[in-house]
Backbone bond lengths (Angstrom), bond angles and torsions (degrees), N, CA, C in turn:
res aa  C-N    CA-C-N  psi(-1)  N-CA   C-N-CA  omega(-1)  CA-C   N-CA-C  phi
1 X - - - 1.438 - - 1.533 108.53 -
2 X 1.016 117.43 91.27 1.525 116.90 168.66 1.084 112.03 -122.47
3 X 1.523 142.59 133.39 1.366 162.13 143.06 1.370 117.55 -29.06
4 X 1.673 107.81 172.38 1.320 126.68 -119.00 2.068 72.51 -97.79
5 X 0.804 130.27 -20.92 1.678 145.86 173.74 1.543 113.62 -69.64
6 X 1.976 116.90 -37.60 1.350 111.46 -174.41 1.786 97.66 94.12
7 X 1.328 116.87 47.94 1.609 107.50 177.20 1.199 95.36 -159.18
8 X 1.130 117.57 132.19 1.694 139.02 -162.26 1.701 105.72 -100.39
9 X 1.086 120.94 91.66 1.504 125.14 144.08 1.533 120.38 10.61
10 X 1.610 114.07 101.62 1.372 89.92 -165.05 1.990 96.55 -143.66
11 X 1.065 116.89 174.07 1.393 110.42 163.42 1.454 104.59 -148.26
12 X 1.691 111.15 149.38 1.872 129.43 -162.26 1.637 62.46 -112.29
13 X 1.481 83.59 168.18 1.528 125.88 163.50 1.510 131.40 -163.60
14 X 1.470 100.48 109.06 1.126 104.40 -168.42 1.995 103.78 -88.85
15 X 0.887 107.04 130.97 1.317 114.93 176.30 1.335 108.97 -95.97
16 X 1.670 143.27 144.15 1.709 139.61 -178.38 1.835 93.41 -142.71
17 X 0.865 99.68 126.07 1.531 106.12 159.24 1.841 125.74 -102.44
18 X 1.153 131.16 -173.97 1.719 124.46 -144.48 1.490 90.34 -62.32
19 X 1.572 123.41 -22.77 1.348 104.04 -141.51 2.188 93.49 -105.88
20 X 1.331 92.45 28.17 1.874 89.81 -162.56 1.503 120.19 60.19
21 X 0.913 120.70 37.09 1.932 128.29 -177.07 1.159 91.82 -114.95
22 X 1.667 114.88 150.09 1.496 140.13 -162.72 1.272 90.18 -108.26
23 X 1.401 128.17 148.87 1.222 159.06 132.83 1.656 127.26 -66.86
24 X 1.463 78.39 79.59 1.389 100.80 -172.28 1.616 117.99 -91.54
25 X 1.707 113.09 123.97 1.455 100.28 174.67 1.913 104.91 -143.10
26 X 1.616 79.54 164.35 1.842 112.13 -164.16 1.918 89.33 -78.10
27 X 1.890 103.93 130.64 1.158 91.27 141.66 1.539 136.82 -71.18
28 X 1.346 92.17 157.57 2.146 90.01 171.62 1.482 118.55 -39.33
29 X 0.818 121.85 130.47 1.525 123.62 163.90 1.333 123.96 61.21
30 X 1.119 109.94 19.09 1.775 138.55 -173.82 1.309 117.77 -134.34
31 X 1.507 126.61 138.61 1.340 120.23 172.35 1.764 102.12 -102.16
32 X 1.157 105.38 94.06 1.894 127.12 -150.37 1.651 78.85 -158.72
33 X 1.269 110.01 113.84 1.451 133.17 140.09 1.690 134.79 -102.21
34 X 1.067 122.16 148.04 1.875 115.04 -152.27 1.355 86.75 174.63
35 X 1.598 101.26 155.62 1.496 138.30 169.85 1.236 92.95 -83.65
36 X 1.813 97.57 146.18 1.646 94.81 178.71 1.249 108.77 -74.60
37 X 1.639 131.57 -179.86 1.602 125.67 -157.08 1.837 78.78 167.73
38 X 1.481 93.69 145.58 1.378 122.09 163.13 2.092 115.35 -173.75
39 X 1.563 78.22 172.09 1.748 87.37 -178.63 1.342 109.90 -59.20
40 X 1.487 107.09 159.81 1.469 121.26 165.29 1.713 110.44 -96.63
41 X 1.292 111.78 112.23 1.505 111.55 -163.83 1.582 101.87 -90.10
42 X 1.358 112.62 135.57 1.577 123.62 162.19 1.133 113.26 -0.77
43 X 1.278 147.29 114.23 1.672 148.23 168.96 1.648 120.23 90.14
44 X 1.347 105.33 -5.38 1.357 117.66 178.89 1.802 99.28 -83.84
45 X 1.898 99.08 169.14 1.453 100.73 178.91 1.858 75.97 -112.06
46 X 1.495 109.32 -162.67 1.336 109.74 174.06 1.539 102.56 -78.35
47 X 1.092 103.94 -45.80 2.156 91.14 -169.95 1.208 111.49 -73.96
48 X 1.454 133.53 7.00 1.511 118.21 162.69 1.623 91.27 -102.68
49 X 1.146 122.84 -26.78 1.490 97.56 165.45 1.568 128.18 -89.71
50 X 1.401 108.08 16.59 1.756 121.73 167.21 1.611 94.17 -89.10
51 X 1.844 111.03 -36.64 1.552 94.62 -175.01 1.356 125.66 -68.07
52 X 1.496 91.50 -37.78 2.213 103.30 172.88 1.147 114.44 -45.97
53 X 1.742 113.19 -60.72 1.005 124.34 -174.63 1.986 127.18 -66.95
54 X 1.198 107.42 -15.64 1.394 121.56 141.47 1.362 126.01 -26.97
55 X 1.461 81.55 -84.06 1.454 101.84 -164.04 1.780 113.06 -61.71
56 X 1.062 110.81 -48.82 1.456 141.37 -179.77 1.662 108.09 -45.60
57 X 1.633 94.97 -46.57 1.802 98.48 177.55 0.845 119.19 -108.44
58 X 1.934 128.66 -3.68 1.660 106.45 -171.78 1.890 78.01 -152.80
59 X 1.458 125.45 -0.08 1.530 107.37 164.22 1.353 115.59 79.85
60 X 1.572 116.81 17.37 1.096 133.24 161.57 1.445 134.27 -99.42
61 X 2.173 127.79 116.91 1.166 94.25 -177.19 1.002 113.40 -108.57
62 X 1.743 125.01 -147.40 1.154 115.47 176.90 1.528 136.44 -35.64
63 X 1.239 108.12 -52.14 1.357 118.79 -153.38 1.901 99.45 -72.02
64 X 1.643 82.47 -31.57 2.322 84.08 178.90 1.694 108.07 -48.80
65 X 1.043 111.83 -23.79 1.809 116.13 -152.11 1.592 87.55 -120.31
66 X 1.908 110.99 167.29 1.249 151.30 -171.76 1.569 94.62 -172.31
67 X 1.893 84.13 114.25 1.394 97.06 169.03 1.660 115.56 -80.09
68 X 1.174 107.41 142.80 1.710 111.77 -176.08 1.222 107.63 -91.32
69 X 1.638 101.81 -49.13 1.851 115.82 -166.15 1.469 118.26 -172.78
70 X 1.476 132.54 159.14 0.839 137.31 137.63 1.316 133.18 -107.85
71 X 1.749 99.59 -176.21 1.689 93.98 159.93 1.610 138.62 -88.19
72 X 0.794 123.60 154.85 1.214 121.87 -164.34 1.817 105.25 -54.75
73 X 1.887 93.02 -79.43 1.270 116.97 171.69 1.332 135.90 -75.37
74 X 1.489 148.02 162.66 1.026 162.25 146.00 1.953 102.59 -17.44
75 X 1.062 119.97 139.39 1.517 119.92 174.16 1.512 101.07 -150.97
76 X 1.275 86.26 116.59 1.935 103.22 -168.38 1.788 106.68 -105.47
77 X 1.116 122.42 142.44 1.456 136.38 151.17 1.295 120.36 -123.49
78 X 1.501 107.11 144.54 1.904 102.29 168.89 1.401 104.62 -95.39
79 X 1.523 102.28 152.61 1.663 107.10 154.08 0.957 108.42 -90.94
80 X 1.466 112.64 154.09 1.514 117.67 170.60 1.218 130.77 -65.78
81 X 0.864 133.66 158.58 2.192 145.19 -148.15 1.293 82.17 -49.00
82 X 1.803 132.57 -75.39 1.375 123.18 -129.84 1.459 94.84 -74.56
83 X 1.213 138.01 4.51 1.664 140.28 -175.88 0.881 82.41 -71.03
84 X 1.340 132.59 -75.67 1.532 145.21 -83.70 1.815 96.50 -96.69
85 X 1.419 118.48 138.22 1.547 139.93 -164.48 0.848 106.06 -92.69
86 X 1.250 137.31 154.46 1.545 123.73 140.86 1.806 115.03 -90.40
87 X 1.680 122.01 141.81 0.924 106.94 -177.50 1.235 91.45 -96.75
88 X 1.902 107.47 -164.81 1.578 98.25 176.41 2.276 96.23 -97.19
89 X 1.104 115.31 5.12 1.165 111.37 162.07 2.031 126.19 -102.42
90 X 1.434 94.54 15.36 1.553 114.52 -177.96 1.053 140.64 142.03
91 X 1.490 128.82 -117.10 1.502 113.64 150.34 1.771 109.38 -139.36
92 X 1.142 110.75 141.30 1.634 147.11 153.76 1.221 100.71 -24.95
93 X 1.561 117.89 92.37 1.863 126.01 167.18 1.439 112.31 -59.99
94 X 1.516 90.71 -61.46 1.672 96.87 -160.09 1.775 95.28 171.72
95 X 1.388 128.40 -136.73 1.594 124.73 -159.78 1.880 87.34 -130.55
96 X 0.904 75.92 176.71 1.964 100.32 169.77 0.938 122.96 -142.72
97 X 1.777 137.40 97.08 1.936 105.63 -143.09 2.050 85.37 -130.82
98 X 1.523 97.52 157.80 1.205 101.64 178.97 2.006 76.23 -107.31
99 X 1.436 95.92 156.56 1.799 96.04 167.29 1.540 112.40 -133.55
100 X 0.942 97.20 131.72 1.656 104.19 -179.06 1.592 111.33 -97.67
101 X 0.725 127.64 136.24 1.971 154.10 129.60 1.088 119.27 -51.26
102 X 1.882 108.40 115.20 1.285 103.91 -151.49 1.583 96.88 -145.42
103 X 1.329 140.14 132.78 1.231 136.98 169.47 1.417 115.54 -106.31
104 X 1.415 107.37 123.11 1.289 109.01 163.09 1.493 130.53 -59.90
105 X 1.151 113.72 99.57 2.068 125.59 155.25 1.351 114.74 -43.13
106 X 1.170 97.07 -60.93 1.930 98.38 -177.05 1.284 138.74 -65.33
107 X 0.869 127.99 -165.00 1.477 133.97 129.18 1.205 136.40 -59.79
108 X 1.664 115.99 140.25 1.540 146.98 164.76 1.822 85.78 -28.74
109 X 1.565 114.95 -48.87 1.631 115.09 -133.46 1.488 90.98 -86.46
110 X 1.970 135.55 -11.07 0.911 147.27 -174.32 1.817 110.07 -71.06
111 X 1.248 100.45 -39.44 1.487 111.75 168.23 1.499 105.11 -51.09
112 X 1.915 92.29 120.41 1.892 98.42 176.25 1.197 88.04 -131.03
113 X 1.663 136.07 102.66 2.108 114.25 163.07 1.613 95.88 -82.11
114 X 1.042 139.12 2.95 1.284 122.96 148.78 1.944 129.26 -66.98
115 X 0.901 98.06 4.75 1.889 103.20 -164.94 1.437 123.87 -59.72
116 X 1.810 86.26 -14.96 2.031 83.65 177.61 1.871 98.72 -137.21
117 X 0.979 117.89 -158.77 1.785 117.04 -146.79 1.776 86.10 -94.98
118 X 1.453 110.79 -30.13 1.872 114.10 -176.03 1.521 104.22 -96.59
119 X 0.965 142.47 128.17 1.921 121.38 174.76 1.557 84.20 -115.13
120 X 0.999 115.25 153.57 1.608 154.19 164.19 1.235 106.78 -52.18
121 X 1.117 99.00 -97.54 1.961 126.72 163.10 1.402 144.17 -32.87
122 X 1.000 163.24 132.47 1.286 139.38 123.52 1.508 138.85 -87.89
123 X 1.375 90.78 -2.97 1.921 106.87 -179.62 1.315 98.90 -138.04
124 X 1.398 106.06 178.96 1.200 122.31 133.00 1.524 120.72 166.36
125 X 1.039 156.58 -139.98 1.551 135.38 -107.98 1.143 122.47 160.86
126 X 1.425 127.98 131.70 1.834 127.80 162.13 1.231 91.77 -91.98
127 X 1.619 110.88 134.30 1.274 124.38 173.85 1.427 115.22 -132.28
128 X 1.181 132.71 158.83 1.853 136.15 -175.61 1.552 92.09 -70.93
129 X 1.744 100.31 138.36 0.784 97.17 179.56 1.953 138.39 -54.84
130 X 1.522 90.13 -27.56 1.107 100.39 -174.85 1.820 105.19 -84.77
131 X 0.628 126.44 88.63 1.867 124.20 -172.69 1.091 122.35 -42.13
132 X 0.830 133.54 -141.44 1.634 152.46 157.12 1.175 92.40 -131.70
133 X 1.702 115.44 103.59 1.492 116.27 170.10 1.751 112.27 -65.39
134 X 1.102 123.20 2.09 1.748 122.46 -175.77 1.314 110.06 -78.58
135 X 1.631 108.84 -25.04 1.561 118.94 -178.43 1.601 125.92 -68.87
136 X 1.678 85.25 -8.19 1.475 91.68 -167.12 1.740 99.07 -111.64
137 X 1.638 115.41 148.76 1.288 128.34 -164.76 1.923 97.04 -60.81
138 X 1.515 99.78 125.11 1.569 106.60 169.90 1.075 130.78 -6.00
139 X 1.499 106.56 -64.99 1.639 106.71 -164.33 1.386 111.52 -85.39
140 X 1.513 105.47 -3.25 1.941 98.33 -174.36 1.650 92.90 -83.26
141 X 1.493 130.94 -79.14 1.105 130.71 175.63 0.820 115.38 41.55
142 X 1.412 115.23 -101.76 1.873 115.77 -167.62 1.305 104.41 -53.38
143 X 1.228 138.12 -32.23 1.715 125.16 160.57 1.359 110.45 -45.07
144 X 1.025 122.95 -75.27 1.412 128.18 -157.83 1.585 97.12 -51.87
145 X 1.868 124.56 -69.49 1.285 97.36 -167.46 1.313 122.81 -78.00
146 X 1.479 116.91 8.39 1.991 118.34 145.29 1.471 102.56 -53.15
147 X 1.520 126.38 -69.42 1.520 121.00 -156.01 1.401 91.60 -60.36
148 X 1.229 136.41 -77.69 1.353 134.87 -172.13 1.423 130.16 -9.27
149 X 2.049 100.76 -55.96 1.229 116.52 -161.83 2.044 96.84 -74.82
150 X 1.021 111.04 -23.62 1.345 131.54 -138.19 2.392 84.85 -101.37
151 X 1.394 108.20 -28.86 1.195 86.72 177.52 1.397 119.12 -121.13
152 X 1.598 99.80 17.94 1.424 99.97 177.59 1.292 121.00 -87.95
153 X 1.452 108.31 -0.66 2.060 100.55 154.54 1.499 114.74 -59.86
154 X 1.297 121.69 -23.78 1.392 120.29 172.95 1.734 123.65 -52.32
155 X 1.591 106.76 -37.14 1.351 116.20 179.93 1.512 115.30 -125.79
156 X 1.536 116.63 80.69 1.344 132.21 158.58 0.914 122.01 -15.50
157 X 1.738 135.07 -39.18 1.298 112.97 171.90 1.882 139.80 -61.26
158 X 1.478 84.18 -13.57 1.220 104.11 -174.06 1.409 133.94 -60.54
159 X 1.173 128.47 169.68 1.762 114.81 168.42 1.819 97.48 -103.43
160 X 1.731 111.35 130.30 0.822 96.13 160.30 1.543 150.13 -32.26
161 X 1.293 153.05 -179.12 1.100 149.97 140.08 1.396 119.32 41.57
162 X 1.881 106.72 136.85 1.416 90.58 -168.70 1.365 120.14 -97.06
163 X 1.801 95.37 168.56 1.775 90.45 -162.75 1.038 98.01 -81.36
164 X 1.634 126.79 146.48 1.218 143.87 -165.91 1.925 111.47 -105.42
């Protein structure tokens, strides 16, 4: 499902546990770290596809999580040319992601990236909230410290805005 622009419907998820640390995980077979994130499928709103996509990449369902916040607006990135698809309505920009703010209820021990037949992941990590945006693949970046900057009114303890 991608739009009349070439940008596929998507939702980030930032996961925070008691102490404000990100839930950070490794793709498979890659030293590639990222918030989990997936498509928004046909008939879904974004938060039933933040719930699929939950569960699907880190084995968490509803009841593990309390949503804090989202974003307001649409937050777009391109991939670079050699990504790029052709659909049969054009070509494949990049994503469009709503991102949610999310606190962990559960348990560490609730985390499954095994939960469906493909896993995403093979690791992953409590990390400060504020990351090291370098860790993360080029072109997402300026997304992430938009979503970031954008949901840390949700958690007061925090220092605004990230340090650059």
């Amino acid at each position: 499902m991608i739009d009349r622009d070439g940008y596929r419907p998507n939702v980030g998820i930032i996961i925070t546990n008691d102490k404000n640390q990100v839930f950070w995980a490794k793709r498979v077979r890659q030293h590639a770290w990222q918030f989990p994130q997936g498509g928004i499928q046909h008939g879904e709103n974004p938060e039933q596809a933040m719930y699929r996509e939950l569960h699907e990449e880190v084995g968490l369902l509803p009841e593990h999580v309390k949503i804090l916040g989202r974003t307001r607006e649409w937050m777009r990135y391109d991939v670079p040319q050699s990504w790029s698809k052709r659909d049969t309505r054009g070509i494949y920009r990049g994503q469009k992601q709503i991102w949610f703010l999310l606190r962990l209820m559960g348990r560490d021990c609730d985390v499954c990236l095994r939960a469906c037949g493909h896993p995403e992941f093979d690791a992953w990590r409590w990390n400060d909230y504020w990351l090291d945006i370098n860790a993360v693949i080029e072109f997402k970046r300026e997304v992430y410290t938009q979503a970031l900057n954008e949901l840390v009114r949700f958690l007061p303890d925090i220092t605004k805005h990230h340090p650059r």
